[in-house]
C-alpha positions, 0 to 999 in steps of 0.5 A: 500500500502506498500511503500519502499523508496530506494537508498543509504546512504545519499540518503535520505531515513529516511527522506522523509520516515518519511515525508510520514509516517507524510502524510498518518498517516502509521507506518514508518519502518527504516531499519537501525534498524533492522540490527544485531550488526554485521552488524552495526558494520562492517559498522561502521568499513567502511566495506560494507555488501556483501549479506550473511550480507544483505539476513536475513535483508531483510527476516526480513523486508519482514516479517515486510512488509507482517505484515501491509496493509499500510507501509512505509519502508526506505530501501536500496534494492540496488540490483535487488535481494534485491528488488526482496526478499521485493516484497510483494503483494501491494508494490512499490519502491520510488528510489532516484537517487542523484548525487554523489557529493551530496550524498557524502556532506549530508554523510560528515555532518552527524554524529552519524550514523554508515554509513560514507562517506567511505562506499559510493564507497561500497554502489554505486559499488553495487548499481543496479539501477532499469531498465525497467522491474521493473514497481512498481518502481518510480525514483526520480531524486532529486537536493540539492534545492529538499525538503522532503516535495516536494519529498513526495507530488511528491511520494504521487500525482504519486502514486495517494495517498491521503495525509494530508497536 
């Protein structure tokens, strides 16, 4: 199974992809490392990516994602088209859906990353968040009391994979 954890900056993808990853022994894939210097460093300037920056992203990581059974990726997919160009036979969507006020307290403590707070407006006026039609994604409504660990047993139980620990 090919696992993408989605949503936007500060969401909390990394995070709960790795503790996945720590679960299944699967290799984990950050997104973020796979973008070009230009994108970074457009958004490292508070600029947001409109989708001429985002399709050769996402046809990369496709590519990544068709070259391994069992995967999990950190992802933004923020748009229904984004999510759309990832759909690789065997995938499923693990959205994290967090409140704004929360996203925009974890992004003002975080440092060292090129995705600031003032990316968000960007992030969540593009955001498309998964509607009925879209059956291989699961919504998780997450809280500040939310952990990664209880995040990934939740993931792990609903999609009925067997995990570690």
């Amino acid at each position: 199974m090919r696992l993408i954890v989605m949503g936007v900056s500060g969401s909390g993808k990394t995070t709960l992809g790795q503790e996945l990853a720590a679960r299944t022994g699967w290799p984990f894939l950050d997104g973020d490392d796979f973008h070009t210097p230009e994108a970074k460093a457009k958004m490292s300037a508070g600029q947001g990516l409109d989708d001429g920056d985002r399709q050769p992203w996402l046809r990369r990581l496709r590519g990544e994602l068709l070259a391994r059974p069992d995967v999990i990726l950190a992802c933004s997919s923020l748009r229904h088209s984004h999510r759309d160009v990832l759909r690789v036979p065997d995938a499923r969507f693990i959205f994290l859906d967090l409140p704004q006020a929360l996203l925009l307290s974890r992004l003002q403590e975080r440092g060292g990353h090129y995705a600031h707070a003032d990316l968000l407006s960007s992030q969540l006026g593009t955001l498309e968040p998964p509607d009925r039609d879209e059956a291989d994604v699961l919504t998780l409504h997450v809280t500040p009391q939310d952990s990664a660990a209880d995040l990934a047993r939740l993931t792990l139980s609903a999609l009925d994979i067997p995990y570690a620990r």
